[in-house]
C-alpha positions in Angstrom: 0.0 0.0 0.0 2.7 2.3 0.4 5.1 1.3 -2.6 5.2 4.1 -5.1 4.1 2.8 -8.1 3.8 5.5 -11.1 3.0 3.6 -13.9 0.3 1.2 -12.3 -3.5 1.5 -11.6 -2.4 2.7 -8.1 -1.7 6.5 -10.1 -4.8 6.4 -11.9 -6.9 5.7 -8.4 -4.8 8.4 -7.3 -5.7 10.9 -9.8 -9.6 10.2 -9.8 -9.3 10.4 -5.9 -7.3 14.2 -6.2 -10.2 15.3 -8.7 -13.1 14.4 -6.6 -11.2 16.0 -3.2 -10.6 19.1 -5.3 -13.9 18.9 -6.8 -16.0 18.2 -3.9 -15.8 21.3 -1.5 -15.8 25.3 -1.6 -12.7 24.7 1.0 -9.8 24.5 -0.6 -7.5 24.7 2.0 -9.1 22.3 3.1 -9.5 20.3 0.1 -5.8 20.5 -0.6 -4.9 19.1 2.9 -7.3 16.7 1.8 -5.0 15.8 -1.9 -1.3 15.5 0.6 -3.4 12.3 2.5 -4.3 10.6 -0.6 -0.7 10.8 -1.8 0.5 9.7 1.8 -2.2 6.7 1.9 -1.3 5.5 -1.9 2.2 6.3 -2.7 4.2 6.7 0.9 4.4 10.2 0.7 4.5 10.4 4.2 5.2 13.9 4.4 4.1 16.5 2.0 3.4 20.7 1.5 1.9 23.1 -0.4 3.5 26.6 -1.2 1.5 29.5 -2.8 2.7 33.0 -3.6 1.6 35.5 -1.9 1.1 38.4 -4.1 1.6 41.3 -2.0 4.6 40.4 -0.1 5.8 38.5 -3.1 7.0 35.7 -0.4 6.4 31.7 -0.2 3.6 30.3 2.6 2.4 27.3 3.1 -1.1 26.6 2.6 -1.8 23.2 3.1 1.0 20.2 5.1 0.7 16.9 5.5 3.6 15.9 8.6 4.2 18.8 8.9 5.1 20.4 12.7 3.1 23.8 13.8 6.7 25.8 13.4 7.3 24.2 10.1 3.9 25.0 8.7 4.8 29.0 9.5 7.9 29.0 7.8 8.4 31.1 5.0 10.7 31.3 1.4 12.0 33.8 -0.8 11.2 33.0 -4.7 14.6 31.7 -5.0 15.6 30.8 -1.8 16.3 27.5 -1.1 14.7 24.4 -3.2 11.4 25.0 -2.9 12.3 28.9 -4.0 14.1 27.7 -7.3 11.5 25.4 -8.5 8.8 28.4 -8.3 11.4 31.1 -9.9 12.5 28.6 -12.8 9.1 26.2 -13.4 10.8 23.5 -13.7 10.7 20.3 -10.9 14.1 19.6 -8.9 14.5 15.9 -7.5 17.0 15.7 -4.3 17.5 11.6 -4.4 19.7 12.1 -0.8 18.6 15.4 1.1 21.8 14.5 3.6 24.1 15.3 0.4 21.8 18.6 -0.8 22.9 21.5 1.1 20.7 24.0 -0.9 18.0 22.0 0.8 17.0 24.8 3.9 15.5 22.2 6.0 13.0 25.1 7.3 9.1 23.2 7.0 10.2 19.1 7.6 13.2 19.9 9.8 14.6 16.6 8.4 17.9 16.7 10.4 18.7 13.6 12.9 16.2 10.9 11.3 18.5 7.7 10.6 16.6 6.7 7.1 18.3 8.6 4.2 15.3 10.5 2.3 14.3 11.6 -1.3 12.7 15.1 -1.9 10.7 16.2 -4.9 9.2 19.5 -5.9 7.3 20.5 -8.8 5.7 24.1 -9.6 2.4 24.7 -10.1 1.3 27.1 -12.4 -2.2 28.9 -13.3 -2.3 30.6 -16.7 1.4 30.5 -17.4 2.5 32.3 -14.3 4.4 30.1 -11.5 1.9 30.5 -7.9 3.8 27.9 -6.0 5.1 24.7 -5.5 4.4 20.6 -4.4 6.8 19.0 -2.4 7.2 15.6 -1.2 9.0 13.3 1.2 9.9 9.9 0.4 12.4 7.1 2.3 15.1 6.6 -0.3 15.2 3.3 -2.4 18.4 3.0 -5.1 16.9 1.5 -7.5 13.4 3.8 -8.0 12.3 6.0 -10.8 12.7 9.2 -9.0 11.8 11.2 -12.5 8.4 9.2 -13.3 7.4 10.2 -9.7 7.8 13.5 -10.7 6.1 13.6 -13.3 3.0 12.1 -12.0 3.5 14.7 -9.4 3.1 17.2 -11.9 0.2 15.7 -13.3 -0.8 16.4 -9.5 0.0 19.7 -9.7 -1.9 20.7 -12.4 -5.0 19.1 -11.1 -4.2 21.9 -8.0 -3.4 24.9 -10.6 -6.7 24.0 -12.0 -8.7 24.5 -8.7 -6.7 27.5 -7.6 -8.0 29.0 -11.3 -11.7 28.6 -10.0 -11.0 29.6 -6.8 -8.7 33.0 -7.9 -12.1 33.5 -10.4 -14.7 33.0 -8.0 -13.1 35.2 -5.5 -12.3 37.7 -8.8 -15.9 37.4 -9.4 -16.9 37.6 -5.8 -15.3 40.7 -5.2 -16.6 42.1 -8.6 -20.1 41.6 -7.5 -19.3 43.1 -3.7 -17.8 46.4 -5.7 -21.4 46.1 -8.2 -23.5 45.9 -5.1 -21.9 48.9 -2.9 -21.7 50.8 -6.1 -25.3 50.3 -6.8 -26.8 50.8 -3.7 -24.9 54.1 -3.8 -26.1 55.2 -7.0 -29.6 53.9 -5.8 -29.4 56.0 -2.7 -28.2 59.5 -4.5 -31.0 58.5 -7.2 -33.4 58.4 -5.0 -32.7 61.1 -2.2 -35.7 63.1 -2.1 -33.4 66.5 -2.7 -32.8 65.0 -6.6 -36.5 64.5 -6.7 -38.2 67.0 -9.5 -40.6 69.9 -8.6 -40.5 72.6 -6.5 -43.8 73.7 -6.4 -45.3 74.3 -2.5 -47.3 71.0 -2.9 -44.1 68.8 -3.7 -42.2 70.5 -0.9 -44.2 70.2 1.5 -44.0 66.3 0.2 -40.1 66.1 0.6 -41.1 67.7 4.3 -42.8 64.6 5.4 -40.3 62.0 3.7 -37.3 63.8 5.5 -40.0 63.4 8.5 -40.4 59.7 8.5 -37.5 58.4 6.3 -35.2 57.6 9.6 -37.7 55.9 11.8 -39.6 52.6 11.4 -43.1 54.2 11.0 -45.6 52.2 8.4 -46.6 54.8 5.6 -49.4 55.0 3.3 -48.8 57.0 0.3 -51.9 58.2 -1.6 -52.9 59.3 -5.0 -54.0 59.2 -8.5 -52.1 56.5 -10.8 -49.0 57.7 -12.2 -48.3 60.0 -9.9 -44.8 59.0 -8.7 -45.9 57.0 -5.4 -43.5 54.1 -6.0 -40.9 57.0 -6.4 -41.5 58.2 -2.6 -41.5 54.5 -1.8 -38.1 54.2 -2.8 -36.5 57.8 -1.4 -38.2 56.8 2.1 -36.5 53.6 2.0 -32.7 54.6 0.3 -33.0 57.4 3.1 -33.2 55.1 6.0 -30.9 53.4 8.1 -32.4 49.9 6.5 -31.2 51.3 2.8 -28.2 49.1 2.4 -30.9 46.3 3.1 -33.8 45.0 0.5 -36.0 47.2 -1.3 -38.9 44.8 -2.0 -42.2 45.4 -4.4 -45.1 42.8 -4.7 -48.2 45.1 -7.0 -51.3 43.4 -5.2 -53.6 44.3 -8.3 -50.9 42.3 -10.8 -51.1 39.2 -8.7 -54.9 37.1 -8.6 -56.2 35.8 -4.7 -54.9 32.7 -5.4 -51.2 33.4 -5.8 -51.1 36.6 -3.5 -51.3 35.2 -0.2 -48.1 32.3 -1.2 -46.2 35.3 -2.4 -46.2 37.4 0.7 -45.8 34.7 3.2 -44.3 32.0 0.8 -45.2 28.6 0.9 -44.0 24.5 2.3 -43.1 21.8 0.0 -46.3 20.1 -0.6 -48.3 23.2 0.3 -50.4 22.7 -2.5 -50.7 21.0 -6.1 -47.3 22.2 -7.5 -45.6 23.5 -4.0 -42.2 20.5 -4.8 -40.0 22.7 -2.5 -40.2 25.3 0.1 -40.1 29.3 -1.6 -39.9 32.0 1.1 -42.1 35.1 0.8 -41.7 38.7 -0.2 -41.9 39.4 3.7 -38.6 36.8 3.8 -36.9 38.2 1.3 -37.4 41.9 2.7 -36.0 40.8 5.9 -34.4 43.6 7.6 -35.3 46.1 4.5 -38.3 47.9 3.7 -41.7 46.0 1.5 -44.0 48.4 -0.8 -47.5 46.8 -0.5 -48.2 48.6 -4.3 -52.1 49.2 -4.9 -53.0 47.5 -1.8 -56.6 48.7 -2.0 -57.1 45.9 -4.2 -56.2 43.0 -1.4 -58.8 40.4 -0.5 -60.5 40.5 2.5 -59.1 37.3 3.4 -55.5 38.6 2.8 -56.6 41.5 4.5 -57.1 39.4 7.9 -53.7 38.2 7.4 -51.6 41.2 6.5 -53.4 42.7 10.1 -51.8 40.0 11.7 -48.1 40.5 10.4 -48.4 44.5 11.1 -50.1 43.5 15.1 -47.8 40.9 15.7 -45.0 41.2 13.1 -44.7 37.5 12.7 -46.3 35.1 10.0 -46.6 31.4 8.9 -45.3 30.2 5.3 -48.5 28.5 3.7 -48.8 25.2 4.6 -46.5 25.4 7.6 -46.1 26.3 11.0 -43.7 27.7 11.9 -43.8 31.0 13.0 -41.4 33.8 11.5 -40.6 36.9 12.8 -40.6 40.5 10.2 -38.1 42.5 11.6 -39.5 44.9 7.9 -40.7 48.1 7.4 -44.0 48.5 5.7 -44.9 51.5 3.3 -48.3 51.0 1.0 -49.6 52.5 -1.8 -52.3 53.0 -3.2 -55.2 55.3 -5.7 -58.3 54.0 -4.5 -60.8 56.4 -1.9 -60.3 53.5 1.2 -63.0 55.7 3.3 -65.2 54.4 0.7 -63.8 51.2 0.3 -64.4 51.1 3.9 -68.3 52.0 4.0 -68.1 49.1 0.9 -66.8 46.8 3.0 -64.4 45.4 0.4 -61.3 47.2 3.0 -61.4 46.4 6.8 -61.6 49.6 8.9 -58.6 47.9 11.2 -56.2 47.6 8.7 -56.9 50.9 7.4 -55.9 52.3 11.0 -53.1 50.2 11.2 -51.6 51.5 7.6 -52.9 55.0 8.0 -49.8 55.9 10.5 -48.2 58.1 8.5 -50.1 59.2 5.5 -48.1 61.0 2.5 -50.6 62.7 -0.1 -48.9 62.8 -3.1 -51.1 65.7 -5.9 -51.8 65.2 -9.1 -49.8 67.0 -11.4 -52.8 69.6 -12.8 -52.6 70.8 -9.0 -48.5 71.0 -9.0 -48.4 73.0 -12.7 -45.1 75.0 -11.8 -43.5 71.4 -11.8 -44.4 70.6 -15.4 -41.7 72.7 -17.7 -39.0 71.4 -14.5 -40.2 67.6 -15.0 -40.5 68.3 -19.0 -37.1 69.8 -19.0 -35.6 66.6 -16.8 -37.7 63.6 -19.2 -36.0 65.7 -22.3 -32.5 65.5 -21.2 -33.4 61.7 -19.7 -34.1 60.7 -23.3 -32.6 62.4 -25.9 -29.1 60.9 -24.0 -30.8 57.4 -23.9 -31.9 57.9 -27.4 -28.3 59.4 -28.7 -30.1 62.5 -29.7 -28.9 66.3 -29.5 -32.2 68.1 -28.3 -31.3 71.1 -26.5 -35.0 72.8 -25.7 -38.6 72.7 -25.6 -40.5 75.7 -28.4 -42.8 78.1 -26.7 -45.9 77.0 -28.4 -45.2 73.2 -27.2 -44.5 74.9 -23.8 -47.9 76.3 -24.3 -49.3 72.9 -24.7 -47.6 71.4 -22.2 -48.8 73.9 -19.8 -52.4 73.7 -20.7 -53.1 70.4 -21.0 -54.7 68.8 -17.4 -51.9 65.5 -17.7 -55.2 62.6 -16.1 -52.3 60.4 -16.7 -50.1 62.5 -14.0 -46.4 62.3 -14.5 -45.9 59.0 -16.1 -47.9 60.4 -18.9 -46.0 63.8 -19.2 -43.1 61.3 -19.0 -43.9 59.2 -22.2 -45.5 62.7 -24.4 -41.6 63.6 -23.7 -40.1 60.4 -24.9 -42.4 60.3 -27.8 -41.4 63.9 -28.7 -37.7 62.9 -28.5 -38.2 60.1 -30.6 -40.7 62.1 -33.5 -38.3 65.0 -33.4 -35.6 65.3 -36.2 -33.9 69.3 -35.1 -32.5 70.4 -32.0 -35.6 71.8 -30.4 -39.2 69.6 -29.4 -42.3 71.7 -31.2 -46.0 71.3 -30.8 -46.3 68.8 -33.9 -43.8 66.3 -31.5 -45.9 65.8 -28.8 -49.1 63.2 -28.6 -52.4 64.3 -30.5 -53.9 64.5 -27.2 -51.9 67.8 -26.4 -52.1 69.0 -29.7 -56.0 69.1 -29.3 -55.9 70.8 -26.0 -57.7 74.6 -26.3 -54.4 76.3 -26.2 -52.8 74.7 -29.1 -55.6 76.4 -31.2 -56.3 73.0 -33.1 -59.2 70.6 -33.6 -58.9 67.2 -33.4 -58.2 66.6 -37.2 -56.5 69.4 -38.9 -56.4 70.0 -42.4 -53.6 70.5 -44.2 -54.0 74.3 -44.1 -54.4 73.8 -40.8 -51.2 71.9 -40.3 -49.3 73.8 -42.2 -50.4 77.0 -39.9 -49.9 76.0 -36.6 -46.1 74.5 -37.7 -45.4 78.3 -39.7 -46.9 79.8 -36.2 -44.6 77.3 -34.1 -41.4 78.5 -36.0 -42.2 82.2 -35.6 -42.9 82.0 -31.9 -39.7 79.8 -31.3 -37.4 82.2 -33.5 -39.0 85.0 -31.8 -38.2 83.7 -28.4 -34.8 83.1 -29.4 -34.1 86.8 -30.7 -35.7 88.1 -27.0 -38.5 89.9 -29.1 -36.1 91.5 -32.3 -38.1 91.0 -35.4 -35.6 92.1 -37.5 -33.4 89.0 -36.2 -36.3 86.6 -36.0 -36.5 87.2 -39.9 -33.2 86.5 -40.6 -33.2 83.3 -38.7 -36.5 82.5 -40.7 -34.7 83.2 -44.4 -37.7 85.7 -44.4 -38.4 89.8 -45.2 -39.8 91.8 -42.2 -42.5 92.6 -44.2 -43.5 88.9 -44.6 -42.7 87.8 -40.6 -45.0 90.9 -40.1 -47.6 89.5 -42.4 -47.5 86.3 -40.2 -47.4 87.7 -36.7 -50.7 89.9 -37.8 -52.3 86.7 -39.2 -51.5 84.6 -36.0 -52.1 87.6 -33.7 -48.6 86.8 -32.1 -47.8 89.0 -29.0 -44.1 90.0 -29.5 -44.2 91.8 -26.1 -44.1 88.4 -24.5 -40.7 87.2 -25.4 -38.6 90.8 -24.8 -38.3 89.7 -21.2 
């Protein structure tokens, strides 16, 4: 059992037996401590290291010993130094068939020096992508007649079993630390997106907004954010939580109105394998996977009653069961709904339960529509324009006075996230430098201010574009017809023509 034999089915065995060590563990210290056993067991190698490079000090450790005393597992090599050193500087193995006779041989890890059996000592480097990262060396009682350079061979089969799983292992940690960097440099970029200060509009109604988040951002309060669809309430959601001290923890969203009664209940509380028809292993909840962070109940006006029941439960008791199971969980989370529906009505319905409603309505954040917040529309205009036209590659620098016009007119039912895709449209549609009244949606276009009708003729068309250009050249010469004309390739007595036809105030744009 302990005859070295390199050629014979004792190597293979060997070799299959290295793989599935190296193979079978995240550990590879331990893993590698593991490989110097199985060469011990099978081939005699009764003592045995591994040396890696350690890239910052540019010195020799050892990593893994097999025989090895506590002092001589600390000790330490110069790339050079000694045996060990050479093999790693020059790549190539170095076979000491008497280490009594080798006095290159440092002695420092084995601390060979008074044993009465004369001993043979192998090294071979191991190397990862061309670059020498250490070294194997073995201990074996000295026989005349053995094939000292087959062993080492087979040790360097060895060896670049090893380089392969110090490759995985340099790339995992590579990729680990990659993904560390990602995550820290996401959450930041989350954070400074979504600090309320960044957050568009100034009007009085938004500010006093921003007020209440910078209110209730830093404690563990429940919130309930109110108002019409497309307002920004998932926005809020997400400055209340990147603004507390449980931001660098999960930000979870489940939308209760996406998901039907049968699935919503499994997906906050999660479910047991063999729950139900389908349930073949356990799945933790969104409450789970908030742990610690903040959850946005989105549209929770549209829960069940029976879901309802159970949601009270969590926000009396913050604990929960996983369907099917029981045992209980505690929700260390912090709860913030939203919703568009009138719950007092839902309430004297009775399709929302009066004592959830008290237990939500903790902190309430109204956030207004945007025809009540019309001083934030050219700011959020100006912000969607300069969003898109870098996402889209294009060089839009401004909005025309007459699509201003229209912009400011119009009563936006569709809130933000429709003044939001009117801008993206525009900067798609529009082939200049500057968005004008014939970019945006029809819907604006029909609004009273634009002075069109639904379907304009081509007269029509044509009309409303010459009166777009006139106003936007007119605005950009502050009021000067005489320049407005000359950006227009037109005679002032042609431009004054138009601006009596259109009944153009010039006043307006001398300010």
């Amino acid at each position: 059992m302990h005859s070295t034999d390199p050629g014979g089915i004792r190597q293979l065995t060997t070799l299959v037996e290295v793989n599935h060590a190296l193979s079978g563990t995240l550990n590879l210290k331990h893993s590698l401590h593991l490989v110097l056993e199985i060469l011990e067991r099978h081939h005699g190698m009764f003592r045995s290291y591994i040396t890696l490079l350690d890239r910052q000090t540019g010195e020799l450790y050892i990593e893994a010993s097999n025989g090895l005393t506590a002092e001589g597992q600390r000790a330490r090599y110069v790339v050079g130094e000694g045996i060990t050193g050479r093999v790693v500087e020059s790549g190539r193995p170095i076979i000491v068939p008497k280490v009594s006779r080798e006095p290159l041989l440092l002695d420092r890890a084995a601390q060979r020096k008074g044993l009465k059996d004369e001993l043979t000592f192998i090294s071979v480097p191991i190397v990862v992508a061309r670059r020498r990262v250490g070294a194997l060396s073995v201990d074996l009682r000295f026989k005349p007649d053995f094939d000292y350079h087959r062993c080492a061979e087979f040790l360097r089969v060895v060896s670049a079993i090893i380089a392969q799983a110090l490759r995985v292992e340099h790339l995992v940690e590579a990729e680990t630390h990659r993904l560390v960097e990602e995550n820290i440099h996401l959450r930041e970029e989350l954070r400074e997106r979504y600090d309320f200060s960044n957050m568009v509009g100034n009007s009085g109604r938004m500010r006093q907004v921003y007020e209440q988040i910078e209110q209730v951002a830093g404690t563990n309060t429940t919130v309930l954010i109110r108002g019409e669809s497309g307002t920004g309430k998932e926005l809020i959601a997400h400055a209340l939580h990147y603004n507390s001290p449980r931001a660098k923890k999960p930000f979870v969203k489940v939308s209760c109105a996406a998901l039907p009664d049968t699935l919503i209940e499994s997906e906050l509380f999660g479910y047991e394998k063999g729950a139900f028809s389908g349930a073949q292993a356990r799945k933790k909840g969104r409450f789970e996977l908030a742990e610690g962070g903040t959850l946005l109940l989105d549209e929770m006006g549209d829960l069940s009653l029976a879901t309802q029941i159970k949601l009270l439960r969590v926000l009396q008791a913050r604990e929960f069961e996983r369907l099917g199971g029981t045992e209980t969980i505690k929700a260390n989370v912090r709860l913030v709904a939203a919703t568009n529906k009138d719950l007092e009505k839902a309430i004297e319905a009775g399709t929302f339960r009066e004592d959830l409603f008290y237990r939500l309505n903790v902190f309430t954040i109204f956030v207004p529509p945007l025809r009540e917040r019309k001083p934030d529309v050219m700011a959020l205009a100006d912000h969607f324009l300069e969003k898109f036209a870098r996402e889209h590659g294009k060089n839009i620098r401004r909005i025309s006075t007459p699509a201003i016009d229209m912009l400011m007119s119009y009563h936006w039912p569709g809130n933000v996230r429709e003044l939001e895709n009117a801008m993206e449209r525009a900067v798609l549609v529009c082939d200049g430098n500057v968005i004008h009244g014939h970019h945006l949606p029809p819907t604006l276009q029909t609004a009273e201010a634009s002075g069109t009708v639904t379907r304009l003729s081509l007269g029509g068309a044509v009309a409303a574009y010459e009166k777009d250009l006139i106003q936007d050249a007119l605005k950009t010469s502050r009021g000067n017809r005489t320049r407005a004309a000359r950006m227009l390739g037109a005679t002032m007595r042609v431009l004054n023509y138009k601006i009596h036809k259109y009944a153009i105030d010039c006043s307006r744009f001398r300010k």
